[in-house]
C-alpha positions, 0 to 999 in steps of 0.5 A: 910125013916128008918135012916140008908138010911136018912144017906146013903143019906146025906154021899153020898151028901156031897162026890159028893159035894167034887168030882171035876165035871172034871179034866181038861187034860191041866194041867195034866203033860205029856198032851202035846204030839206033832204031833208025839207023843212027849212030849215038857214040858218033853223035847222031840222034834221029830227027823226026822233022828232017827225017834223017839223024842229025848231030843236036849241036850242028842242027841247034847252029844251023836253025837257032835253038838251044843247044839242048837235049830238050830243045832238040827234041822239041824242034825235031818233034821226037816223042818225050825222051 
């Protein structure tokens, strides 16, 4: 075995040693989405009457209820949560 393929070896040893073996997706940010697509730790919770996912407290501004998990609910006609 000449040198130079003795150290190609040890150089490629000691990266796979310092390579995560996996990255768990669980922590990753944005990870979480919802049934439908929504992403919960961003904020987002889906809307059944403007059929995309919405920030409550954005929308609650925008149209004028409550800043509330209820109201919310209410407004976008979401089964009782």
């Amino acid at each position: 075995m000449t040198f130079n393929h003795q150290l190609s070896l040890a150089l490629l040893t000691l990266l796979t040693a310092c390579t995560p073996a996996s990255v768990p997706t669980t922590n990753l940010l944005g990870a979480d989405r919802d049934a439908h697509g929504c992403i919960p730790s961003a904020g987002y919770s889906w809307c059944q009457r403007t059929g995309q996912c919405e920030r409550p407290w954005e929308l609650a501004a925008k149209e004028g209820f409550k800043r509330d998990a209820d109201e919310f609910n209410k407004y976008c006609g979401n089964p009782g949560r």
